[in-house]
N, C-alpha and C positions, 0 to 999 in steps of 0.2 A: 152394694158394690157391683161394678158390672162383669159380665161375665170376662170379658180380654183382661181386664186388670186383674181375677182371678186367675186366667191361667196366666198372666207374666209370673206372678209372685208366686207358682207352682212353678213355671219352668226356672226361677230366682232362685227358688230352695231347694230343687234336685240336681241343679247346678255342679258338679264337680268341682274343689276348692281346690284340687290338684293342677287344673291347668288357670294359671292366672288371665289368659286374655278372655276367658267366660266366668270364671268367679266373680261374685260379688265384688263390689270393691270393698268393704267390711271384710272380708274375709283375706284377700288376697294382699290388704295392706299391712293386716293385724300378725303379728310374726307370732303369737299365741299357738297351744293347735288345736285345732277344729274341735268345737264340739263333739260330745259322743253321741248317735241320733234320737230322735225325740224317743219318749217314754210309748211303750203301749196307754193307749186310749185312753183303757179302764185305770192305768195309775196315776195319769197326768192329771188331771180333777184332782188335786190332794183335799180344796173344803169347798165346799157353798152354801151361802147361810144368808136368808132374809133378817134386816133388823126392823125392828117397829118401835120407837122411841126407847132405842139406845140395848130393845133386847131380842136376841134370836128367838125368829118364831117361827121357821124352818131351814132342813137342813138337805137338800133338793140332793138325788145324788145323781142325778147328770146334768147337762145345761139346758136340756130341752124342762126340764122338771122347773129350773131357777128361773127360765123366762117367761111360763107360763103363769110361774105363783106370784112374781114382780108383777104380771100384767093385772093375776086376781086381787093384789094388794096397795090400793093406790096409799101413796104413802111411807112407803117401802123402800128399805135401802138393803139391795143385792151390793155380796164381798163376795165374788170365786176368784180361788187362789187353783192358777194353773204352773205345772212342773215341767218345762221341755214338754210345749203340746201341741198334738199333732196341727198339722197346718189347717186340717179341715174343722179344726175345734177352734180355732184362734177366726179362721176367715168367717164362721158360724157367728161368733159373739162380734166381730166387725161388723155384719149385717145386723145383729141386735142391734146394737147400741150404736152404729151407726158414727163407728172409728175411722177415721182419715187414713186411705189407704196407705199415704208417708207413714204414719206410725205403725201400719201392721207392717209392713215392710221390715221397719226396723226391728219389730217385735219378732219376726219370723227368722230373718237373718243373724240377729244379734251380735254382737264384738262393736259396738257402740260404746261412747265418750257420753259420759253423764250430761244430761240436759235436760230444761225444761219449755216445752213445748204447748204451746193454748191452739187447737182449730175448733173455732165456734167454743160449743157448748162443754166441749174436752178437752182435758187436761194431761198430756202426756209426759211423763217422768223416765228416765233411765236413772239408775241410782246403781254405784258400784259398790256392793260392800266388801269386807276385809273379816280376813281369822288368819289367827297366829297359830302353826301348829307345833306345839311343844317337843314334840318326838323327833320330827327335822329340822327344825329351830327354822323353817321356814313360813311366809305368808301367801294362802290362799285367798284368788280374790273372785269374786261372784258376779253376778251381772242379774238386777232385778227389772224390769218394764211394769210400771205401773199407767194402767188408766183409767180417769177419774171423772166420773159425769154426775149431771144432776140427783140420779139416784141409785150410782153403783161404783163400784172399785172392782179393777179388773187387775189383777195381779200375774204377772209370766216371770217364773225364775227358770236361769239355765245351768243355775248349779245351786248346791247345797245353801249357800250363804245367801241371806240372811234367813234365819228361823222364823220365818212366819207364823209356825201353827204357835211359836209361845207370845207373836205379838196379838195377834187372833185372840189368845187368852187373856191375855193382860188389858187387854182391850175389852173384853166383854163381862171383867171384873170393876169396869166402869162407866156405865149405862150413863151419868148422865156426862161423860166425855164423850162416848159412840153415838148420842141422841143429837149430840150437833153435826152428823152426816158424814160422807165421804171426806169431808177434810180433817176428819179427826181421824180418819185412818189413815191418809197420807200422814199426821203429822205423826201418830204412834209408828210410823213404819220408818221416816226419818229420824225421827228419836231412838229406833234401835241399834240403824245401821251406823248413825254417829256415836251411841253407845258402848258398840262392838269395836268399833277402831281404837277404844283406849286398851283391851288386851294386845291388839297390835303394837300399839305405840309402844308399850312398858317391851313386850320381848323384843323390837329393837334396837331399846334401849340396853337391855343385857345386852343384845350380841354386840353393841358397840364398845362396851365396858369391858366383853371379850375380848372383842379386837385390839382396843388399846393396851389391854397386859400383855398380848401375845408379840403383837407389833416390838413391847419394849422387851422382850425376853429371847425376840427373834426367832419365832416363828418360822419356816420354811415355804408353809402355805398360805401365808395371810396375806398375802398381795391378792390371791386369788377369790379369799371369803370377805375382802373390802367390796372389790370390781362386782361379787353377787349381791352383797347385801349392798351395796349402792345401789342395782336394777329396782331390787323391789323396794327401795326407799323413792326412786324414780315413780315406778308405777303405783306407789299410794299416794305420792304426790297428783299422778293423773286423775285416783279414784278422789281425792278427797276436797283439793282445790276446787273444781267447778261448783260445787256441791255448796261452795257458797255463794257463787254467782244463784244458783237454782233456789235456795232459800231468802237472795236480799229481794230475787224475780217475785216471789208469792207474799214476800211483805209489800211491793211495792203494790199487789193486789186487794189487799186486806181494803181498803174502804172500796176499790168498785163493788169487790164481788160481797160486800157487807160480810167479813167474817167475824165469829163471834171473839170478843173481848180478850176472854181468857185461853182462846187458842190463839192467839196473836202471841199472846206473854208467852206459851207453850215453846211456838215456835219460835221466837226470840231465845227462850232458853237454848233451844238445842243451834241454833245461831251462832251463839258463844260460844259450845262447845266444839263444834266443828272449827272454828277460828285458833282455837286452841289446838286444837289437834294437827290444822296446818302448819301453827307457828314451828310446833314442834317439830314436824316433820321437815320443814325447812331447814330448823335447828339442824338436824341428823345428817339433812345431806351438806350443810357447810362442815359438820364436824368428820365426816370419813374422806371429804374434799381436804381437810389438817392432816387426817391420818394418814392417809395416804401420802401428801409430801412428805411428813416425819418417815412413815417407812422408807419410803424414796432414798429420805437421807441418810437413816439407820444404815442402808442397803450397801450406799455409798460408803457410805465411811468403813465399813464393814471391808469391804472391796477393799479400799486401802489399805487397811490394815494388813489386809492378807497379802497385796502387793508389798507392802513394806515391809512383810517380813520373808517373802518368795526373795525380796531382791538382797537381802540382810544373808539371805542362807547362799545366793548366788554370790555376794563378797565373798561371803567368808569360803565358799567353795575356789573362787578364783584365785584367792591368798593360799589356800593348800595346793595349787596349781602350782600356781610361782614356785613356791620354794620346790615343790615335787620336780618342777623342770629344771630349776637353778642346781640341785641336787645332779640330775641328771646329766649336765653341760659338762659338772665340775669332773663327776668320776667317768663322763665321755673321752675327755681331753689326755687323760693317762693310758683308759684302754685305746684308746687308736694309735699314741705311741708306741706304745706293750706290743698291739698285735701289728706292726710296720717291721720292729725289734725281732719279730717272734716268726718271721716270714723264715721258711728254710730252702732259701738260696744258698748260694756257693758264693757267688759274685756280689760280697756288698762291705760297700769301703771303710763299714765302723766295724767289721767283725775283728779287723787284725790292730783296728788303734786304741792305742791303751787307756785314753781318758775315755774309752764310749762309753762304757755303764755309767759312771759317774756323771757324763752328760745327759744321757738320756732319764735318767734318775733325776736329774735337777731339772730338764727340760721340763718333766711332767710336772714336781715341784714347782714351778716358776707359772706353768700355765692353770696348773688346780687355784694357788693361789693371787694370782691375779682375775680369775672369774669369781672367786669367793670377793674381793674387795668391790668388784664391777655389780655382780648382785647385792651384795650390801648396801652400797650404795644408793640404789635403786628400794630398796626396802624389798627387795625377794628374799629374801633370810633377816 
């Protein structure tokens, strides 16, 4: 690799992701957040391990030791698994093995869409896996870079998922599966990360079985645990769809690159599995796409109801109104006579006539009861 292409992909990864017009565009697209930065040196090396027909037969502990003992062992299939590794360890093994600088790029940057990529002699994979964590009922999802040459597997994780060190074991409890080369290690490492998505699958499966009791019991906050668990129904859709494009990509390869028989059926198996785990996941997102109309409607009708009965309590408030004022009209009409009567003048021309009480007495009679018959009528009393 030359040295300017080295310092671009140095000045690529000191980069500030804080300002978008010099970030990556990985970085600056991916609304995730950043990375935490690479591991010291001495912890990113997590294994390396020479195989010689399917068994370790060293276990190198830095990469200058692994590329030295590959050189002494023709024959030889080098696996290092690196964790968030420094850039000068990752650009180190690109001059080994003689990585297409697009892949280290991506391998250095990371926040990459699962793909499968051949330059020349090498095999580039991004593979996203998934974990469910029971404690927040939410899904973690990982970002693997593998790459795969004639006689090595080069592995870069930037976070916890997937467990390597147990595929590493499982794998070297099967020598003559390891003895058919680095494709049986990709194919043991897809076989894990699509065997890990079904604890995925099943706890979104509760939280949706959550959501639909809660939805019908009405809930306060479940509009808002649909709109989340919909994202990450979204982004396992992102990690897991392509992921068959990248497996139908390596069967369409299986007679150039002559692979062997039984890891064809291998990877066929895991094939089907992943098809299955989309379907599923497809499933999930039509079913919180129902849920969520139902709540919509729940929501609604809810509303009404509550309207229908604001405006139920607003009659009835307006009918104690009515009669409260029809009330008030009637015993109005006597006191203003009363107090016109009640005025202490000198001068006023019913004090000396002798039908005035008797009139003014029937006056207020005549007017109480003709507002009583005008609101009756009316349905105010």
């Amino acid at each position: 690799m030359s040295d300017r292409r080295r310092s671009y992909l140095r000045g690529r990864r000191h980069t500030s992701p804080s300002d978008p017009r010099e970030a990556a565009p990985e970085q600056s697209m991916d609304p995730r957040p950043v990375d935490p930065p690479s591991a010291p040196v001495e912890n990113s090396l997590i294994d390396s391990a020479l195989y010689v027909d399917g068994h370790r037969v060293a276990s190198p502990a830095t990469l200058g030791e692994t590329y030295r003992s590959l050189h002494d062992r023709p024959g030889a299939m080098a696996w290092i698994g690196l964790y968030r590794p420094a850039e000068d360890q990752l650009l180190s093994a690109a001059e080994e093995f003689g990585l297409h600088e697009l892949a280290v790029e991506d391998a250095i940057v990371a926040h990459q869409r699962p793909k499968l990529e051949r330059y020349g002699d090498t095999l580039f994979a991004v593979l996203r896996a998934a974990r469910y964590l029971d404690d927040v009922e939410e899904v973690d999802f990982g970002e693997l870079h593998v790459f795969m040459g004639r006689n090595f597997v080069l592995t870069v994780r930037h976070a916890e998922a997937p467990d390597l060190a147990a595929v590493r074991r499982w794998v070297e409890e099967r020598p003559d599966l390891l003895r058919l080369g680095p494709e049986a290690v990709l194919y043991a490492i897809l076989d894990t990360v699509v065997d890990e998505y079904a604890p995925v699958v099943a706890g979104l499966q509760h939280d949706i079985d959550e959501i639909e009791t809660e939805v019908f019991l009405g809930e306060p906050n479940v509009s808002r645990r649909i709109y989340e668990l919909g994202r990450e129904v979204i982004e396992f859709q992102r990690a897991g769809r392509p992921l068959l494009g990248i497996l139908r990509d390596l069967s369409l390869g299986f007679e150039k690159y002559s692979v062997d028989d039984e890891l064809r059926r291998y990877l066929r198996d895991v094939e089907d599995h992943a098809t299955t785990v989309v379907e599923r996941v497809d499933g999930f997102r039509q079913m919180l796409q129902n849920i969520m109309s139902v709540n919509a409607t729940l929501v609604t009708q809810k509303q009404n109801e509550e309207m229908k009965q604001l405006t139920q309590v607003s009659l009835a408030q307006n009918e104690e109104v009515k009669k409260i004022s029809a009330w008030a009209a009637i015993l109005f009409a006597p006191t203003l006579i009363g107090t016109i009567y009640g005025m202490n003048f000198t001068e006023m021309p019913e004090l000396t006539w002798v039908a005035g009480y008797p009139f003014a007495i029937g006056l207020m009679a005549l007017v109480c009861v003709t507002l009583y018959v005008v609101f009756k009528r009316r349905d105010w009393l």
